[in-house]
N, C-alpha and C positions, 0 to 999 in steps of 0.2 A: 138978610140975617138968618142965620141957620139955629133958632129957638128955640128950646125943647123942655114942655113943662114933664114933668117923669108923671105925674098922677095921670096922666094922657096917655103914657105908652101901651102898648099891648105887647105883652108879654109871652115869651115863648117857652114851658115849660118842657121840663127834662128831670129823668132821674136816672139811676143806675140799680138794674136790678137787685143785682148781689148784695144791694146795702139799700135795705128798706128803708132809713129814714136819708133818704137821699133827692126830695123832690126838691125842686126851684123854679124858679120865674125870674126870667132872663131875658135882658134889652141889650142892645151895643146903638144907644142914640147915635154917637159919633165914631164912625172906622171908613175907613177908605172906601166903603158904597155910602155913605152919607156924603162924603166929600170931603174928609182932612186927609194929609198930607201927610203929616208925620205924629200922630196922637191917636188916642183913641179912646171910650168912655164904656167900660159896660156897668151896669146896672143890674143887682137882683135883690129878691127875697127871698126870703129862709121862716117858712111857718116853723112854731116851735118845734125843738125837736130834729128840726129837720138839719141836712150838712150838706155842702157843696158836693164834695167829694174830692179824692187825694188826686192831685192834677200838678203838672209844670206848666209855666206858660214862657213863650220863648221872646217875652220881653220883661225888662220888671215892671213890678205895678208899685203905686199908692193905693193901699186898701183905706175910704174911712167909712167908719159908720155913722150912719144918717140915725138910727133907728133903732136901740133896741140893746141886747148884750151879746156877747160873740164870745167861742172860746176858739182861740186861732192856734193851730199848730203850722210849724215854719220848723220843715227840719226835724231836728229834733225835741224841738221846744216848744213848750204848751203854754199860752198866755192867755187869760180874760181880755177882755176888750168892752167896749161901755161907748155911748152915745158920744159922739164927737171926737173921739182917738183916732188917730192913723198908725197904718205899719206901713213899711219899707218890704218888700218881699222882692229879692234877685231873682232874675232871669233862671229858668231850669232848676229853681230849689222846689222841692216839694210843699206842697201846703195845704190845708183845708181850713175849710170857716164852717163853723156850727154855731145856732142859734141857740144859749141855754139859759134864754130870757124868756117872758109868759109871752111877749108883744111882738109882731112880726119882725123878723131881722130884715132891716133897710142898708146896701150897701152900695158904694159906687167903688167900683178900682180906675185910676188913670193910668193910660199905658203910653211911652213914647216910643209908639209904633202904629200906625196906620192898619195894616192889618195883624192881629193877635192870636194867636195859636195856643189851644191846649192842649195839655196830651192825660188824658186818666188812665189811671191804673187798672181799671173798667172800661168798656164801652156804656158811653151814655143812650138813653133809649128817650124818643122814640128811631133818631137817626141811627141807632145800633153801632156806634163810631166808637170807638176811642180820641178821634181828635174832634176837638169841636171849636169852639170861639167865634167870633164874630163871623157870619154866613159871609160864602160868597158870592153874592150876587154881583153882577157887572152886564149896566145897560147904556154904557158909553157917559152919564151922566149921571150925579150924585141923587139920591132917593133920600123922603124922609123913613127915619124906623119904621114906622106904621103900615106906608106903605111895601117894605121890605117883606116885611110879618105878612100881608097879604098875598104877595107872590110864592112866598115857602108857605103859607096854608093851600093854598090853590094849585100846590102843585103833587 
């Protein structure tokens, strides 16, 4: 059984220079180096203040939040968000999530796609990237996150 408590995960953080309140903490418990097929789970927070940053991703998600208040833009459209809501966000549509509650923003997205692709309108640092999403790692068999995190620390 492939189990995964989130207060457990270690977390890979990231921001984007050019947009100072841009930090996160970021897990993918489940994507195609954990072992699913055709899904995939990531997970972050958002300290006050703080925003994801303006990104496509090249599957749609269900964004809900676990945690906290969110002000989501989708497009062109700005919405509040609140503890236990979800959105719908398409495939290649623009989006960000900012936290503009006092309490840490807790989020999961579901993706039906095994591996997840971002693309920002920044490079994310410390990878200096603009795409990022779920790491690739590939060691012939599926890894817990934890372990994942310690091979991209260690390397």
């Amino acid at each position: 059984m492939n189990k995964v408590n989130l207060n457990e995960l270690n977390m890979l953080e990231g921001w984007i220079e050019k947009e100072p309140n841009s930090r996160r903490k970021v897990a993918f418990p489940y994507y195609s180096s954990t072992g699913t097929e055709n899904s995939s789970v990531v997970f972050f927070e958002l300290e006050r203040e703080q925003a994801l940053g303006i990104h496509t991703d090249n599957a749609e998600e269900i964004v809900f939040i676990l945690q906290g208040e969110a002000e989501i833009t989708l497009g062109g459209e700005v919405s509040p968000m609140k503890k236990e809501e979800m959105v719908l966000i398409p495939a290649m549509v623009p989006h960000n999530i900012r936290n503009i509650g006092t309490d840490i923003l807790k989020v999961i997205g579901f993706f039906p796609s095994s591996n997840v692709g971002s693309t920002f309108t920044e490079p994310v640092m410390p990878i200096n990237q603009k795409e990022a999403g779920a790491p690739p790692i590939s060691v012939g068999h599926p890894l817990k996150w934890n372990d994942i995190v310690r091979i991209i620390m260690s390397s």
